[in-house]
TIVO-102447 format. One record per residue (C-alpha): residue in one letter; z, x, y. Coordinates in steps of 0.05 Angstrom, whole numbers, padded with zeros to 5 digits, always signed. Last residue first. Example, Ala and Ser with C-alpha at 12.3 -4.5 7.8 and 13.67 -1.06 7.14 Angstrom:
<sites>
s+00143+00273-00021;a+00156+00246-00090;
</sites>
This chain:
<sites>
x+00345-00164+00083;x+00312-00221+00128;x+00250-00244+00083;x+00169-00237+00076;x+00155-00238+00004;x+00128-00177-00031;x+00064-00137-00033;x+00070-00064-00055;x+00059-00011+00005;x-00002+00022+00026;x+00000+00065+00092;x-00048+00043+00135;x-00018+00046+00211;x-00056-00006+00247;x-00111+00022+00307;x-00071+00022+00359;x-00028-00028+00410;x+00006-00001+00465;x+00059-00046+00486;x+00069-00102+00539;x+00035-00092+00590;x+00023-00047+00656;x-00045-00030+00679;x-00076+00036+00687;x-00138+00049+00729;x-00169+00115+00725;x-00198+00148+00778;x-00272+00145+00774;x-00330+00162+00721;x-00374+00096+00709;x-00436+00130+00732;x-00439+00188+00688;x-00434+00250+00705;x-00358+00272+00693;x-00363+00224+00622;x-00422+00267+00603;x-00391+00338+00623;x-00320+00321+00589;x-00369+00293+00522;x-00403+00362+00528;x-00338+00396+00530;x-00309+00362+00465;x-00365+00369+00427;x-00368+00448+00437;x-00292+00471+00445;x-00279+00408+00392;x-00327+00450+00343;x-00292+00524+00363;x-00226+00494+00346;x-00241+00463+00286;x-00270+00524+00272;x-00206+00562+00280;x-00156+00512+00240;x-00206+00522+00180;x-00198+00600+00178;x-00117+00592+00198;x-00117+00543+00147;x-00109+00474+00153;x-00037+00433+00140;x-00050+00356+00122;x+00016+00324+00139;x-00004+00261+00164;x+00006+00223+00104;x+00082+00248+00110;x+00084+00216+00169;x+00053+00151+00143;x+00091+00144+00087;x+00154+00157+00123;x+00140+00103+00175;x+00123+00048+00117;x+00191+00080+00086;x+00231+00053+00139;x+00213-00017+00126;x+00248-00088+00162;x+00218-00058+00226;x+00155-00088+00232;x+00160-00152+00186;x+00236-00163+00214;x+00223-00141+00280;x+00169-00199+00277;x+00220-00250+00246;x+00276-00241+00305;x+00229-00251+00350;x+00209-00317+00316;x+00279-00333+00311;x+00285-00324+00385;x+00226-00365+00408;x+00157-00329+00408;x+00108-00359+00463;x+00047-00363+00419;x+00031-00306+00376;x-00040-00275+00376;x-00081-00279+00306;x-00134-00242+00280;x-00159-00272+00211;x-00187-00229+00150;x-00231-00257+00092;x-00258-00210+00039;x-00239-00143+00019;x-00313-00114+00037;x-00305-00143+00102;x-00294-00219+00130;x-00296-00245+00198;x-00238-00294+00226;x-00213-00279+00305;x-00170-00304+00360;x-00132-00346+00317;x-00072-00380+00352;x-00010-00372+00332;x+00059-00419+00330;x+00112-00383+00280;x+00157-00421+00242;x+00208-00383+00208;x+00227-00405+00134;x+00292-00443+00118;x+00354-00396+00117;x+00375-00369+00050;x+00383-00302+00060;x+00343-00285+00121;x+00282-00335+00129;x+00209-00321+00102;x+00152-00319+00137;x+00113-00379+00162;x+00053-00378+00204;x+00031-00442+00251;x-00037-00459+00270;x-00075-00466+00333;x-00152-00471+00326;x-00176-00416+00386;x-00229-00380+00346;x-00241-00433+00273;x-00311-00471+00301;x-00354-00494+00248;x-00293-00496+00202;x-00271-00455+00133;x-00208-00417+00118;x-00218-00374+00048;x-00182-00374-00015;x-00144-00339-00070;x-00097-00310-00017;x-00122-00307+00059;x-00118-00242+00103;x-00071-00235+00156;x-00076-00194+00221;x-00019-00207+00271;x+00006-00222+00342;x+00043-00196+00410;x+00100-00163+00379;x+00048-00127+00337;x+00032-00139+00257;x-00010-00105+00205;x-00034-00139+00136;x+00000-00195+00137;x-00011-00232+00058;x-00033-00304+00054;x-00018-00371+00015;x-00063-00430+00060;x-00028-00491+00070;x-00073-00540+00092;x-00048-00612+00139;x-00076-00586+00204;x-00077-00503+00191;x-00010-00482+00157;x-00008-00403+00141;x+00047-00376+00087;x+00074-00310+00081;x+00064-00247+00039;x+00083-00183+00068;x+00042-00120+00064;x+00051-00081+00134;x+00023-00038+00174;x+00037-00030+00247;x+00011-00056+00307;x+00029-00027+00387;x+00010-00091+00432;x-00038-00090+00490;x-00108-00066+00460;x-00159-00038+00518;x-00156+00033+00504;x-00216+00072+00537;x-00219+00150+00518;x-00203+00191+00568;x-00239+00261+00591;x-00176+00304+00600;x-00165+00321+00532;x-00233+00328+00521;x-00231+00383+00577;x-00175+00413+00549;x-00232+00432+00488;x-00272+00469+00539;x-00203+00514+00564;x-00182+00524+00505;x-00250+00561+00488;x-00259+00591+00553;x-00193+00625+00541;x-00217+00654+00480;x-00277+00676+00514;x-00230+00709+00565;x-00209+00749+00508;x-00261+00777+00476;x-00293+00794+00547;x-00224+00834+00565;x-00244+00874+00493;x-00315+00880+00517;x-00304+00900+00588;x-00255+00959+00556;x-00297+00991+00508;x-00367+00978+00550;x-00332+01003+00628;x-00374+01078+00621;x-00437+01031+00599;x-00435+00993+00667;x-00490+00942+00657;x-00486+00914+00599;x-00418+00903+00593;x-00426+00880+00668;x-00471+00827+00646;x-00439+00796+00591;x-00356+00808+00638;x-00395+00766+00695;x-00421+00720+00647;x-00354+00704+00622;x-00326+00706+00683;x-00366+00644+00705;x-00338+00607+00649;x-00264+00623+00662;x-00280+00606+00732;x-00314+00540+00724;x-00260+00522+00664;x-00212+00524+00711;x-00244+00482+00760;x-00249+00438+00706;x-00176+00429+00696;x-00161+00434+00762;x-00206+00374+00773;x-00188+00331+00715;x-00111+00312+00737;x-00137+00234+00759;x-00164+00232+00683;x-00243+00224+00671;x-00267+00168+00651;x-00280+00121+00583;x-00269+00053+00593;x-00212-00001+00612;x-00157+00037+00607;x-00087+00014+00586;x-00020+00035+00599;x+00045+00012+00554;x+00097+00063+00579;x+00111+00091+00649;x+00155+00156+00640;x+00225+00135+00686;x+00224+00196+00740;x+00298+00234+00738;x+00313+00273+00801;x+00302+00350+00811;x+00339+00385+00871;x+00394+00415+00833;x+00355+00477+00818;x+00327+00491+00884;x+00271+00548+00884;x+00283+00562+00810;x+00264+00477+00800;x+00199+00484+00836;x+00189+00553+00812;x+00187+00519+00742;x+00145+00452+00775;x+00094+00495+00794;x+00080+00520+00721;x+00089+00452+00693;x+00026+00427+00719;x-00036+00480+00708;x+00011+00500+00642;x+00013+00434+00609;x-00063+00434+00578;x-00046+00507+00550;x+00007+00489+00524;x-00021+00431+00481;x-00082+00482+00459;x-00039+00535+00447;x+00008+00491+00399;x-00054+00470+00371;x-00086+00536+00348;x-00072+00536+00282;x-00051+00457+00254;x+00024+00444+00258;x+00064+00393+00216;x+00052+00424+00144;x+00040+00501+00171;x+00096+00508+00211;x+00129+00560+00175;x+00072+00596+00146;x+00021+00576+00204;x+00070+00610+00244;x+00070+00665+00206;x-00006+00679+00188;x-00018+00658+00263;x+00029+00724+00282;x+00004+00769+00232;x-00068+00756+00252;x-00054+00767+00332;x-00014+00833+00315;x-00074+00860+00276;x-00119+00836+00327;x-00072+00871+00390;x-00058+00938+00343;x-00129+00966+00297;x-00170+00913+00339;x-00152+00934+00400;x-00151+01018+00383;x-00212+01017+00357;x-00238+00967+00424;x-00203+01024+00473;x-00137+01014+00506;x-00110+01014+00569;x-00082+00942+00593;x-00072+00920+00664;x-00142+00952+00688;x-00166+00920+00756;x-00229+00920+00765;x-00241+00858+00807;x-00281+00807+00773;x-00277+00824+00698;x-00212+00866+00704;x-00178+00814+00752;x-00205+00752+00702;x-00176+00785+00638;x-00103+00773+00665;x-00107+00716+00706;x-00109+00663+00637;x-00056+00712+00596;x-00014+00708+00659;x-00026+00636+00672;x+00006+00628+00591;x+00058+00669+00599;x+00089+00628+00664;x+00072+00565+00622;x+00113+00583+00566;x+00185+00572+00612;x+00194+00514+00570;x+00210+00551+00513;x+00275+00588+00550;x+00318+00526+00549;x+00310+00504+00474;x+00329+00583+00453;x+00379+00594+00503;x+00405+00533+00465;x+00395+00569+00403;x+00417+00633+00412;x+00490+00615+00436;x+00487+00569+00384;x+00487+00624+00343;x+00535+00667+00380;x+00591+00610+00376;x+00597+00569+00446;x+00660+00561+00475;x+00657+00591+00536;x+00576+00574+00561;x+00549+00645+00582;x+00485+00650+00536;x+00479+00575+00548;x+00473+00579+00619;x+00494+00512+00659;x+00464+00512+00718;x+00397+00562+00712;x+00383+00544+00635;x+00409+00483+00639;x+00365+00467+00709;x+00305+00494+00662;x+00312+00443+00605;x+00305+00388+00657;x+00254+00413+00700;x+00215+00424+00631;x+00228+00356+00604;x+00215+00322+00672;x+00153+00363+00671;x+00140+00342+00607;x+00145+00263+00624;x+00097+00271+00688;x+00053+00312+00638;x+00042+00251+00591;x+00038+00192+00653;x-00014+00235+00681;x-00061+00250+00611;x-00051+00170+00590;x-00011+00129+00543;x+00055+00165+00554;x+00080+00157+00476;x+00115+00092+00444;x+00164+00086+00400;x+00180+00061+00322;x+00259+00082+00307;x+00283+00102+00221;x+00241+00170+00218;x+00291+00206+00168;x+00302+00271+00181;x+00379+00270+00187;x+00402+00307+00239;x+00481+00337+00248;x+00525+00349+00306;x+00590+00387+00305;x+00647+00381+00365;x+00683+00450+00380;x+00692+00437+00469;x+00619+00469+00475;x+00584+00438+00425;x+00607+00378+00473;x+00580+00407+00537;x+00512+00431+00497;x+00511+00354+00468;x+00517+00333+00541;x+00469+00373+00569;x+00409+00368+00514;x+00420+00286+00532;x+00424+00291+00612;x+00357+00326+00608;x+00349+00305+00689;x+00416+00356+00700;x+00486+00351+00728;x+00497+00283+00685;x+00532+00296+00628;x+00541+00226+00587;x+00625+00207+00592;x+00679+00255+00616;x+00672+00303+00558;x+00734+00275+00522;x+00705+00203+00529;x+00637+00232+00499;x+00689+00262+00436;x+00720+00194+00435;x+00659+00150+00432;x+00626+00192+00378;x+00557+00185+00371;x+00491+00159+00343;x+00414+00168+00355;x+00352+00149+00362;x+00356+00164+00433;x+00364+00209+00491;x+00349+00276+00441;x+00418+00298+00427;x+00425+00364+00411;x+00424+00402+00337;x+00456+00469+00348;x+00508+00463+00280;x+00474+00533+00261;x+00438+00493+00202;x+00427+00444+00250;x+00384+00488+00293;x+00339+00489+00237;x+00334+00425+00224;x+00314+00408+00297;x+00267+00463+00291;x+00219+00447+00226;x+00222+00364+00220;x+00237+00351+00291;x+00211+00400+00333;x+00141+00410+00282;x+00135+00341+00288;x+00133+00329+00362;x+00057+00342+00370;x+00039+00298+00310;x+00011+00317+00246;x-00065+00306+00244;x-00107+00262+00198;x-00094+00186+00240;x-00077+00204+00311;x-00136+00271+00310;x-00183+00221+00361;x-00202+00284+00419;x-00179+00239+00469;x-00128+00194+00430;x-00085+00256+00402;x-00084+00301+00461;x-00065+00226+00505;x-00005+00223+00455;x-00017+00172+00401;x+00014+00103+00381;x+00061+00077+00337;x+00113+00140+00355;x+00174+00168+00310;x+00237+00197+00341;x+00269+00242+00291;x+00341+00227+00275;x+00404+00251+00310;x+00474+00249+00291;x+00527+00270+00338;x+00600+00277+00347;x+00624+00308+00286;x+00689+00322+00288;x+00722+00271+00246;x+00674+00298+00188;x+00657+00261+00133;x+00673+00186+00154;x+00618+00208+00219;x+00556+00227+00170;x+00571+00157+00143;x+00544+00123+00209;x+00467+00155+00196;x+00431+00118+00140;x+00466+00057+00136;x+00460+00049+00218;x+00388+00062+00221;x+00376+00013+00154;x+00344-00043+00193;x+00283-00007+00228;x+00290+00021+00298;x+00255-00001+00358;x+00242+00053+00405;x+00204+00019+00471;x+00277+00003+00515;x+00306+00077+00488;x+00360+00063+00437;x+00427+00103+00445;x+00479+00075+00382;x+00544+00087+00404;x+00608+00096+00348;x+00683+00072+00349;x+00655+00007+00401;x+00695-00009+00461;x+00649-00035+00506;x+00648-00049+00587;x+00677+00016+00620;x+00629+00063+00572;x+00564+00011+00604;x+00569+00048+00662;x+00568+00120+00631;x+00504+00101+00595;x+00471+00076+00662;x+00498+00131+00702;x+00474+00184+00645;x+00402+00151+00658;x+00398+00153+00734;x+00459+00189+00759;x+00460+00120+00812;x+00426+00068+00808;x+00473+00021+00846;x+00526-00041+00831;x+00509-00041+00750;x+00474-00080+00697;x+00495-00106+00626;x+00467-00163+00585;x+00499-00172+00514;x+00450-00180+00458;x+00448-00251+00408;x+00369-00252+00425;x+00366-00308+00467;x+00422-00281+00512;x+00389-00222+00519;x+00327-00252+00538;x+00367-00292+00584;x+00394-00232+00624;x+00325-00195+00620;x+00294-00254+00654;x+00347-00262+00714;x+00359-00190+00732;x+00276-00188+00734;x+00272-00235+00777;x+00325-00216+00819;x+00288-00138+00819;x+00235-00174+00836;x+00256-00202+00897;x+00288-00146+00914;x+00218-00114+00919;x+00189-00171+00954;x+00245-00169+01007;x+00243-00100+01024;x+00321-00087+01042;x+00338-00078+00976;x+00388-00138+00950;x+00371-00140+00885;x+00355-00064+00877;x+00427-00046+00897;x+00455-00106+00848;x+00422-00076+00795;x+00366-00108+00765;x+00312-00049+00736;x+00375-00007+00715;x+00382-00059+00656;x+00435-00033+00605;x+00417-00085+00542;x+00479-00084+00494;x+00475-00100+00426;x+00552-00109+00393;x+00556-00093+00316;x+00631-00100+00281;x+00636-00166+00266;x+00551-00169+00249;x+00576-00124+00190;x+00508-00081+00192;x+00440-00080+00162;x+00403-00083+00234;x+00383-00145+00252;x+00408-00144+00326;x+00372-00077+00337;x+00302-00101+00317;x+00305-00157+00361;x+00334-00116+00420;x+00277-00073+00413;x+00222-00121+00408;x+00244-00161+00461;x+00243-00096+00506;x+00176-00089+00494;x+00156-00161+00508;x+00198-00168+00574;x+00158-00107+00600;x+00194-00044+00619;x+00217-00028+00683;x+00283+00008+00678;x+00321-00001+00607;x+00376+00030+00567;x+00378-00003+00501;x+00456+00019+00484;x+00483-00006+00413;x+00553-00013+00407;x+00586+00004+00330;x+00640-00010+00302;x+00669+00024+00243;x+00648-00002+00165;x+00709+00008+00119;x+00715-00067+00109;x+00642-00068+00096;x+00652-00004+00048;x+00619+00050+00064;x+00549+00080+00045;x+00543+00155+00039;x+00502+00199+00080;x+00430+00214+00048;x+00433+00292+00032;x+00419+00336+00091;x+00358+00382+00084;x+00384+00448+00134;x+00329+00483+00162;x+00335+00567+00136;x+00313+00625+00177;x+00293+00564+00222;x+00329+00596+00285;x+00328+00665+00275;x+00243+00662+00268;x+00248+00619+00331;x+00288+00680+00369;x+00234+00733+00331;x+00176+00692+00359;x+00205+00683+00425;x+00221+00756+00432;x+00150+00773+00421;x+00130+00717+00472;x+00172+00741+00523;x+00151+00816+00503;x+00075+00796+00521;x+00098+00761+00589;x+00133+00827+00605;x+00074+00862+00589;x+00029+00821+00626;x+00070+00836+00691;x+00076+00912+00679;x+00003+00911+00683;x+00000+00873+00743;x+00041+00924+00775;x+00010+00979+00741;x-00056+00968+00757;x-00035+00955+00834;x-00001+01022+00829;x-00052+01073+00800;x-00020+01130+00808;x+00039+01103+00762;x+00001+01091+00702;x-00027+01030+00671;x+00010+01001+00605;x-00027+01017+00532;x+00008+01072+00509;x+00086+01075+00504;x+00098+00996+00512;x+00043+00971+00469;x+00053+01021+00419;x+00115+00994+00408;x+00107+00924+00415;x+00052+00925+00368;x+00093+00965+00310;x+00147+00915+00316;x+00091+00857+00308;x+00069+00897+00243;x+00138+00913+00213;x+00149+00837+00233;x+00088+00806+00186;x+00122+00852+00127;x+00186+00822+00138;x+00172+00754+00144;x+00132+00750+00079;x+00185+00799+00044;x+00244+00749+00061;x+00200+00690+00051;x+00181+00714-00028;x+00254+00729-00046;x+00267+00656-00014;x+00219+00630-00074;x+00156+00595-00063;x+00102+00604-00122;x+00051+00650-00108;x-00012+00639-00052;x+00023+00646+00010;x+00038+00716-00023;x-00031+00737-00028;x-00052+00717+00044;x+00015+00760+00065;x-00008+00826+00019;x-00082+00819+00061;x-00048+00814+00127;x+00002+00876+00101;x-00068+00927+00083;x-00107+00901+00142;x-00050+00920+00183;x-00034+00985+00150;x-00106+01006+00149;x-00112+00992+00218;x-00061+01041+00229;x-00088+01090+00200;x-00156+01080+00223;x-00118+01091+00299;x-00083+01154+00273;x+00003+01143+00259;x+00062+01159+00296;x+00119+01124+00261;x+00153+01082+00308;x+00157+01014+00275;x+00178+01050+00212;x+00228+01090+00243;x+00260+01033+00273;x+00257+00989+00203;x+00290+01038+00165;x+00342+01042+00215;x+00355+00979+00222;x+00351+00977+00145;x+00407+01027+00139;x+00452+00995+00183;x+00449+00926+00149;x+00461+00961+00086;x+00530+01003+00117;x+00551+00934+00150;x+00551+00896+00090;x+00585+00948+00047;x+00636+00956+00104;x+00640+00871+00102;x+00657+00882+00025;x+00594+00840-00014;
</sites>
């Protein structure tokens, strides 16, 4: 189409669209109009999917947000006489528009998520090298053992593949601190990570001083490699064997691509997840960024670098000065800096790295407000609108990434708002309950109906308020925290691998519940006065609508909050792998069911161990060697045999691993992308917004009378968390055909 012709249409259906969202229209008009479009969006959910169909979906559920916005700002916002009303008033306007203009930025940004096709394979000769980075602070021998395991057999020419282990946990700065137990850990530490690496065919690299935190350690380890391409590998994200086939070929099609990214996938859930026990039927939190967002910032070549599970370009991070550093979100930095200077980036969604989560409610929000911190000092310091360089759309969609985390300012407005009416009198919002339901419940419906369009596969309705909503007593401080002084934030390492012994209540409860106290005594406040004060009925019950919606979030944060016990040390995943088990002079055919760094679950083959006494017997496992090495012998000890409806199963812990038999663990657990795969896409359930709502008002039941029981019960305390190894979880089922255990 001629760019005039182009311009002339667009023009038209601005204007179209203008006159339509500013139509004066009666109240039962205009409830007419919504219930009229919410009913033509359930039908077209319902036909076949066609991008005809999205265009008019999206268009008809933005007529009605437009319309919202409009009246909202001519009609519904206190007047001048009355100043404090329209201060406040003003207030929860502006956090209404930030969410409207959220919701059409998002819309801009996954218009249309890019599906990349597999990257080609190259030749071995053709193969460039790569380094492999597993930054690493204070993690536990076992965790990192995994991870350097699983990177040292990844399918690559082992001529061009160098493993190097960055330990910031035994610089020469921390070795010589001047507390003497502390540097005597550090030395300990130094010494154990060195000959772990050593054992494990990696390259052991430390520094003079911490400095830069993360970006400091990357940019250290620069001086020391050479590599064409860097593989970034967080110390708990092991990745399976065909990361590099999968992503290095992106790079032989485009010598300006600087970046691929893949999702990061996680063995274990978030503390949402474990409290209120969704791990196994819902999607994860991250999977709407990764599988929805992420590929839809790739389609405007936005994708950023996410700190690991990932590859790039030596020479473009060279040409940047190395990993960006101004900022505690050195990774979104340095891919803006390097969008910035006409580099590309591209994401494959392939889950090909198994993680770990923050374990508990603290550890969880002491990694988002590093997130938030993070994405905010860009925001402030290095302003995406502004960045030279930048096209328009990625323009958008950093500004985009940035201005999310600022949800928790909305989010206390929309929990203060209701309460001055209730308590106070104060009227931010003038509108009767025709007029409510007619605009605000209209808007509401059109906005789930959507989201739950676009996100419906990896996000259940109400989720993302519910996970915000838990952040927002937290992250809102640390936002004026970071406006106040925006280079004053410092990078915290997230503690990994926590356990807790029983159920109690998190060391963040209290604001939590005293939030709920308020929201709960307003709500009888609001059922009384709406009783009482008949000329205050239209208003009192539309502010009483919503505070009970707050009081709903509010009772199911309190499950979040009340932790579950996890007492298991080592994360396990599925697997179907034959092997062999030798007990005394028997050799017993099995098949591993799941496997964890620190032991494994097998289940006999055509027979059955017997003994009056089989818990403790040691006995060796074999698994198949790589190519045509002998078989690796692995020293266990059975911890448990009991039998269900499939028969015989033994629990097994392993006994002080050597290298091979490191080696042959990250081959059982990582040796299989498509075990991860399964299991993600096993997850993706989506509800509807009818089903997503009563699951909502169940958990806001169950889930606050378990809070209540845990607070009064006599076990309730601070919670205890000890460092180990891993997390370990209930195994990842995800059925796979049986074959012989081998390195390929």
């Amino acid at each position: 189409m001629p760019p005039f012709t182009t311009l002339l249409t667009w023009s038209i259906a601005t204007l179209a669209v203008v006159l339509l969202a500013t139509a004066p229209v009666g109240v039962e008009a205009q409830l007419a109009c919504g219930l009229a479009v919410v009913g033509a969006m359930v039908v077209l959910r319902r036909t076949a999917q066609t991008p005809l169909r999205r265009q008019i979906y999206l268009a008809l559920g933005t007529m009605v947000v437009l319309r919202y916005v409009w009246w909202r700002t001519t009609e519904t916002i206190p007047s001048l006489s009355d100043p404090v009303g329209f201060g406040f008033g003003v207030t929860l306007w502006a956090a209404e528009m930030f969410c409207v203009a959220m919701l059409f930025v998002s819309l801009f940004v996954v218009a249309s998520p890019v599906r990349r096709a597999p990257a080609r394979r190259l030749a071995p000769e053709g193969c460039p090298s790569v380094d492999v980075y597993v930054p690493s602070y204070n993690e536990s021998a076992d965790l990192v053992a995994a991870t350097l395991a699983a990177a040292t057999t990844m399918d690559w020419p082992a001529d061009k593949l160098n493993v190097y282990l960055l330990d910031d946990g035994g610089t020469l700065q921390k070795r010589n601190q001047a507390d003497p137990v502390a540097a005597a850990a550090a030395e300990a530490r130094h010494v154990e990570m060195k000959e772990l690496a050593e054992r494990l065919g990696a390259h052991y690299l430390t520094r003079e001083r911490n400095e830069h935190a993360k970006a400091g350690n990357l940019n250290a380890a620069l001086a020391h490699t050479t590599g064409d391409l860097i593989a970034v590998f967080d110390a708990d994200h092991a990745p399976t064997h065909d990361f590099l086939q999968e992503t290095v070929g992106h790079f032989a099609d485009d010598p300006r691509l600087f970046l691929v990214q893949t999702p990061h996938f996680f063995l274990n859930p978030d503390p949402i997840e474990k409290n209120l026990s969704t791990w196994a039927r819902m999607p994860s939190e991250n999977e709407m960024f990764y599988s929805v967002i992420q590929r839809g910032l790739d389609r405007w070549d936005a994708t950023f670098f996410c700190g690991s599970a990932a590859v790039l370009r030596r020479a473009a991070v060279e040409e940047a000065g190395g990993f960006s550093g101004v900022t505690i979100t050195e990774d979104c930095e340095t891919a803006l800096d390097l969008h910035s200077r006409g580099w590309h980036s591209r994401f494959v969604d392939k889950p090909m790295i198994a993680g770990l989560q923050p374990e508990t409610l603290a550890t969880f929000i002491g990694q988002r407000s590093r997130w938030c911190r993070g994405m905010i000092q860009i925001l402030l310091l290095k302003n995406p609108l502004m960045k030279r360089g930048l096209s328009l759309a990625q323009r958008i969609a950093y500004a985009s990434s940035a201005l999310f985390w600022l949800f928790p300012l909305p989010r206390l407005a929309f929990i203060v708002a209701p309460l001055l009416y209730i308590f106070f009198g104060v009227k931010l919002y003038v509108a009767n309950v025709h007029e409510f339901v007619a605009y605000t419940i209209s808007y509401m419906a059109v906005n789930m109906l959507m989201q739950n369009y676009l996100y419906g596969r990896v996000r259940w309705p109400w989720i993302s308020e519910l996970y915000e909503y838990v952040q927002m007593p937290y992250l809102a401080s640390a936002i004026f925290s970071v406006i106040r002084n925006p280079r004053k934030p410092t990078f915290n390492v997230t503690a990994k691998g926590l356990t807790t012994e029983s159920a109690q209540l998190s060391e963040l409860a209290p604001r939590y519940f005293a939030i709920f106290a308020v929201l709960a005594i307003a709500s009888v406040v609001a059922f009384q006065r709406f009783f009482a004060e008949p000329e205050a009925n239209d208003l009192m019950l539309v502010v009483g609508m919503w505070n009970t919606l707050n009081l709903i979030i509010a009772g199911v944060a309190l499950g979040v909050v009340a932790e579950r016990p996890e007492r298991r040390r080592a994360q396990r995943l599925d697997v179907t792998r034959k092997a062999d088990l030798l007990v005394g002079a028997e050799t017993v055919p099995v098949v591993i069911e799941d496997v964890s760094i620190g032991g494994v679950r097998l289940r006999p083959l055509g027979a059955t161990l017997s003994g009056p006494r089989m818990t403790g017997v040691h006995a060796t496992l074999l698994v198949g060697g790589r190519g045509a090495e002998p078989p690796v012998q692995i020293q266990v000890a059975i911890r448990r045999v009991a039998s269900d409806e499939n028969g015989q199963f033994i629990g097994m812990q392993f006994e002080k691993l050597t290298s091979r038999g490191y080696l042959a663990v990250a081959d059982l657990m990582y040796g299989r992308a498509e075990v991860l795969d399964r299991f993600r896409e096993r997850r993706r359930n989506g509800r509807s917004l009818v089903a997503g709502t009563l699951q909502i008002a169940v958990w806001a039941v169950s889930q606050t009378g378990r809070a209540l029981k845990v607070a009064t019960a006599e076990r309730a305390r601070p919670i205890e968390t000890v460092p180990v190894a891993a997390e370990e979880i209930r195994p990842i089922a995800v059925p796979v055909p049986v074959e012989t255990t081998r390195f390929a």
